[in-house]
N, C-alpha and C positions, 0 to 999 in steps of 0.2 A: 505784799502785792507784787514786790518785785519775784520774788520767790514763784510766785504763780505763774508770770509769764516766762521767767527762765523754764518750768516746765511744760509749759504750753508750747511754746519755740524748739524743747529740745525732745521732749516725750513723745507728744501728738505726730510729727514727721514717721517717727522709727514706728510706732504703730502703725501710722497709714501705709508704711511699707512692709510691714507682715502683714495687711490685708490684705494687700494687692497681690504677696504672693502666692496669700492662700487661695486667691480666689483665681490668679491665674492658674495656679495648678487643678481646680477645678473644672475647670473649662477643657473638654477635650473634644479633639477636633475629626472627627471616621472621615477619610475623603472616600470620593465617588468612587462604585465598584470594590465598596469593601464594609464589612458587615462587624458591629463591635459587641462582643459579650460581655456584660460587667461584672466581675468578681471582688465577693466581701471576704476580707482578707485568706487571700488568693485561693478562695472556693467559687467557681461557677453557679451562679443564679440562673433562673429561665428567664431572666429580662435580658434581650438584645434590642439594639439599637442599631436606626436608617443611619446613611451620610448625611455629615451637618455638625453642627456643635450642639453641645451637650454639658450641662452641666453635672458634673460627679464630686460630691463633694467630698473633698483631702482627708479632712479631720478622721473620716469612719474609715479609710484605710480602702478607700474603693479603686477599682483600675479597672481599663478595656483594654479586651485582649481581639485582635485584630484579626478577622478572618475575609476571605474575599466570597464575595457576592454575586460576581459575574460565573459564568459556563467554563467550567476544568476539563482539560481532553486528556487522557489517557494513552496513546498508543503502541500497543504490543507489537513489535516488528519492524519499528520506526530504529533503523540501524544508527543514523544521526544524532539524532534526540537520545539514545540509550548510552550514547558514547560522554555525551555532555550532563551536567546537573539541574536536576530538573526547576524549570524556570517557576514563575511563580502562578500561571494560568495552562502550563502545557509541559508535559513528561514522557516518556519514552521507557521501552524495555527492549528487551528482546523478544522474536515469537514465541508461542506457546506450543510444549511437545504435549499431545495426549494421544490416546490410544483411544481410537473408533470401536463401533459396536461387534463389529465383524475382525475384530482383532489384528488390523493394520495400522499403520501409526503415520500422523500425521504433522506438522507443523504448520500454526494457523496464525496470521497475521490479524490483527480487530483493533475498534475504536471502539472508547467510551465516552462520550461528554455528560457531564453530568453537573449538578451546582449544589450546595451544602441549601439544606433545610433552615430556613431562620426560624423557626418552632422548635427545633430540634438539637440547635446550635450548641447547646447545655450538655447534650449526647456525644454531640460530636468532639468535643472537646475532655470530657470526661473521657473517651475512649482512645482516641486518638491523638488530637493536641494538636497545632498547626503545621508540625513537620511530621505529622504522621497519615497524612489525607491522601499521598499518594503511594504509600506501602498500600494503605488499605483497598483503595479502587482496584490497585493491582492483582493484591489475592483474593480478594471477595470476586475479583470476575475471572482470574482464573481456574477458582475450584468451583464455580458455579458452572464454567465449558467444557471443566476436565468430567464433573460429574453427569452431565447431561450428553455427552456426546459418547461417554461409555455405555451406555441403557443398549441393549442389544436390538432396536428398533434401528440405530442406525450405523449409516455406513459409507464406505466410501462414494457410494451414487447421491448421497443427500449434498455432496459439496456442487455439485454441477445442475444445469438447466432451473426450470421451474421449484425444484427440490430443494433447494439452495438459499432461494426467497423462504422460505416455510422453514430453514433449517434457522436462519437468521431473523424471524419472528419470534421461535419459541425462546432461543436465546435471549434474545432483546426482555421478552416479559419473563423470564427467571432472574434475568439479571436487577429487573426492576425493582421486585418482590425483594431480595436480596440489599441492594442497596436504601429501601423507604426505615427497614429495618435497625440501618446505619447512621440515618440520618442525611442522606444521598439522595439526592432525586435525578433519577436518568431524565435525559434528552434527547440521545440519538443514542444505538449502534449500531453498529456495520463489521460487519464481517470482511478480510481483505485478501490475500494470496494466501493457497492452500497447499504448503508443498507433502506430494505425497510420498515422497522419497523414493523408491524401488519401483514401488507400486506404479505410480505414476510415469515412470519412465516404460511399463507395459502399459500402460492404459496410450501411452504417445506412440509407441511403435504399432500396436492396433490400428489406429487412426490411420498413420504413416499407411497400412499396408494397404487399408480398404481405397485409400487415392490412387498408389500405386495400382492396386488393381484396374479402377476406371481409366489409367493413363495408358495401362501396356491394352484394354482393350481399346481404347479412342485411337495407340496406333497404329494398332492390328487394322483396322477399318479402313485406314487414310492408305496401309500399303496396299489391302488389296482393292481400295478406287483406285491408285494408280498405277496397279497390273494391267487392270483391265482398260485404264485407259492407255495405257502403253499398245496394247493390244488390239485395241480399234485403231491404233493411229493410221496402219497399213491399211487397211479396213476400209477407212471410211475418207482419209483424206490423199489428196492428192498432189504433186506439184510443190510450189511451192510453197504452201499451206503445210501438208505434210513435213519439208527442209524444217518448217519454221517450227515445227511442233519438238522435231529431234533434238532442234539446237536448244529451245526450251527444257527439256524434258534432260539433258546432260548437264546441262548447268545446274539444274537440282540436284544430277545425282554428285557432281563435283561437292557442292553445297553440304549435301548430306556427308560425303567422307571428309572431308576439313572438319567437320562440326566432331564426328567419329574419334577420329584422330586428335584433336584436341582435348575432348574429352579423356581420351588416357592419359594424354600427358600431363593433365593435371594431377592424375592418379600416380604417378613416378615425380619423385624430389633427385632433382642433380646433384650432383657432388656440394655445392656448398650450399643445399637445404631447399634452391628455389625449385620452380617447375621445369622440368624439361621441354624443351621447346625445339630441340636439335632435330626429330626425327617427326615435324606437322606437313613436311610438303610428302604427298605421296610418290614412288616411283613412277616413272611416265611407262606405261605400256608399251610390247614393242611397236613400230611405227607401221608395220601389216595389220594390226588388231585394230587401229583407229584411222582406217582413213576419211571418214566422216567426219569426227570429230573436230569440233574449233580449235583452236588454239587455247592452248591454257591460259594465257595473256589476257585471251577475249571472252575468258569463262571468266576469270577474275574480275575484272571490268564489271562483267553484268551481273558480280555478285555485289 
């Protein structure tokens, strides 16, 4: 009898403590925003499992492997993020070099968001593995842009205006096609800065020239309305109406040559690199050629 309870006292405890730790280690806990696949000695099953607890029992050699649930971003061109290790919801590369239909070459900045398939989990994990989900997003959508934007349909006109939208639709659904394949499911993409290298620094001087154009004609127009109003002034005004139009009409042209003259000299660097600034006041005229004129004092003032 005594025998019995010296084992009752001494057996039954040490049991109940390898139950408890078997059953602890059963119990496993996916927190929020993360998705678990259960593997029978360490091969992936198609059962996954929500956040929560979960019983996995020890004995059969089971485990969950830990994948996230929430929305992954991707972005090519994100200089910051490419520099650092990719975090565990958001990653980074460098842009993307392809060569357009028209045989110009581009560098294209893109987002992907996209979130792993819980049907598919099984796949994704067979193929890739937890530290492999953003290699994959990266070349799956970069040979899917290199291949689509080589098709000789397009070109450099498709990155700009209306064209742009439609260039960034069709992407978006190859990409998709691509990704369901993978066990990916897109959310967004976008398309982001397009540098066109060479190319695009003619398509900017273009631009540049056609402004230039409307500027040197908008001040074609303004000098000769004020020929011609130079020209009426004798004409039509008189007294001191006329005085007043002179002294008006010199203070612009003073205006006009400081403005002149500054301008060059921002075009000339002085001897220790800055702007030249020694030669902005003009020579005064000799003192027969302006006897009308104000005083330069009182042109300045009214500038």
């Amino acid at each position: 009898m005594v025998a019995w309870i010296i084992f009752l006292l001494v057996v039954l405890p040490i049991l109940g403590l390898l139950i408890w730790a078997l059953l602890d280690e059963s119990f496993v806990r996916i927190e929020p925003g993360n998705l678990g696949l259960l593997l029978v000695r360490g091969k992936a099953t198609d059962k996954a499992v929500d956040p929560g607890v979960h019983f996995v029992p020890a004995l059969r050699r089971r485990m969950v492997q830990v994948y996230p649930s929430l929305e992954l971003s991707y972005r090519a061109g994100d200089e910051e993020n490419s520099a650092t290790t990719a975090s565990e919801l958001e990653s980074g590369g460098p842009s993307l070099r392809v060569n357009l239909g028209d045989r110009s070459v581009a560098r294209i900045s893109y987002t992907v968001r996209f979130r792993l398939d819980q049907g598919r989990l099984k796949t994704v994990h067979d193929r890739f593995g937890p530290d492999g989900i953003w290699a994959a997003a990266r070349d799956e959508s970069a040979r899917t842009i290199r291949n689509i934007l080589s098709d000789p349909e397009f070109s450099v006109d498709d990155v700009f205006g209306t064209a742009r939208q439609s260039l960034e639709t069709v992407l978006s659904d190859a990409i998709r096609t691509v990704f369901e394949s993978d066990g990916f499911v897109l959310t967004a993409f976008s398309v982001g800065d397009v540098d066109l290298g060479r190319t695009g620094e003619v398509i900017q001087a273009t631009t540049r020239a056609r402004f230039e154009l409307a500027r040197e004609e908008a001040e074609t127009a303004t000098r000769v309305a004020r020929a011609q109003n130079d020209a009426e002034i004798g004409t039509y005004l008189t007294g001191e109406s006329r005085d007043a139009a002179l002294r008006y009409r010199e203070v612009d042209v003073w205006r006009e040559l400081v403005q002149v003259l500054a301008d060059r000299s921002l075009a000339v660097a002085g001897p220790s690199g800055q702007p030249a600034t020694a030669q902005l006041a003009p020579a005064a005229p000799p003192p027969e050629t302006r006897p009308s004129l104000v005083e330069p004092s009182a042109a300045e003032e009214q500038l």
